[in-house]
C-alpha positions as CSV (number, residue, x, y, z in Angstrom):
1,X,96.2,88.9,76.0
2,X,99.6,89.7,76.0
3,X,100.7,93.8,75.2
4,X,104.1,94.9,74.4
5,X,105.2,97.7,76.6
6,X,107.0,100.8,75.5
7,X,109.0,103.6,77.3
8,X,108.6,101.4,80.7
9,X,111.1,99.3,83.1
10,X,108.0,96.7,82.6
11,X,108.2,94.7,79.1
12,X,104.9,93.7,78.6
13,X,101.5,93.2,80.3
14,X,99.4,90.2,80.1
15,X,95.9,90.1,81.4
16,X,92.6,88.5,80.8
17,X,89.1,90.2,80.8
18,X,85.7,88.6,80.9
19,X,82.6,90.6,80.3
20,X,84.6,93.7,80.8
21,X,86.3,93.2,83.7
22,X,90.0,92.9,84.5
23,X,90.1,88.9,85.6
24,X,93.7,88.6,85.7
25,X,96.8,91.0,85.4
26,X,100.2,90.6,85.4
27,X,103.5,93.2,84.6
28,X,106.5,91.5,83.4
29,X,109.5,93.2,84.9
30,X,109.1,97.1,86.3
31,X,108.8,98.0,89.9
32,X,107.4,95.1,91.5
33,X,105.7,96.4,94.7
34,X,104.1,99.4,92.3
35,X,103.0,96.8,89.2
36,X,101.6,94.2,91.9
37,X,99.8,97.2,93.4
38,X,98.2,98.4,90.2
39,X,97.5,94.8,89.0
40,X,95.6,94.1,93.1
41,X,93.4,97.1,92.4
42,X,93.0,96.5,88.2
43,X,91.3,93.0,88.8
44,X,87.8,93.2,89.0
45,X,87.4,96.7,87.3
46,X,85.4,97.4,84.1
47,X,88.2,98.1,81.4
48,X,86.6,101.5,80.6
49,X,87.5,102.7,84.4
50,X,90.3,101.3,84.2
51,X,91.7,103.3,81.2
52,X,90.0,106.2,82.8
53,X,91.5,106.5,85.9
54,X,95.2,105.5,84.2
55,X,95.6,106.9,81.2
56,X,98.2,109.4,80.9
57,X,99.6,109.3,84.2
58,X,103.6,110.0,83.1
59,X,106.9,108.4,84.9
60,X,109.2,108.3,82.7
61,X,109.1,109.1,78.4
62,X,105.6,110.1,78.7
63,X,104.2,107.3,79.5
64,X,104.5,105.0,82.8
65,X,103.2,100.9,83.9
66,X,99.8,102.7,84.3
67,X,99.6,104.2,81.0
68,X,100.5,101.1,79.5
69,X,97.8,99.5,81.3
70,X,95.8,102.1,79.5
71,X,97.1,101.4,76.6
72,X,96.6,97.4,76.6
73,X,93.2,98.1,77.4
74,X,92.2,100.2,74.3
75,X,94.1,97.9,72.2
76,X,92.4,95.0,73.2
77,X,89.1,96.7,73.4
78,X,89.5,97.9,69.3
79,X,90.2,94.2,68.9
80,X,86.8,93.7,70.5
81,X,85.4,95.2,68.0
82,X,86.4,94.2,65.0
């Protein structure tokens, strides 16, 4: 899935989950070391920890790469469900 970003140096987000889980992650553009370091620790984690542990951590215009993260997450979990 690929998620627009918003208020971040990053532009978007693409990532891949299988039964929950984070398989893949990748940040387009932001602060490399620190959008490598959350991607390494993202893959393998259920979604729902994921967004738990991330969501709402602030950098910059409310929001920050993790938040986004967040963000992707619940989006693509609504389109889960529909």
């Amino acid at each position: 899935m690929k998620y627009i970003t918003s208020g971040t140096c990053s532009r978007e987000i693409i990532f891949d989950v299988k039964d929950n889980k984070i398989t893949d992650l990748k940040f387009v553009m932001g602060c490399r070391g620190n959008t490598q370091g959350v991607a390494k620790l993202a893959i393998g984690m259920d979604i729902d920890e994921v967004i738990a542990r991330l969501d709402g951590i602030q950098c910059r215009n409310g929001t920050s790469c993790p938040d986004q993260l967040a963000k992707a997450l619940k989006a693509y979990r609504e389109s889960e469900l529909k």
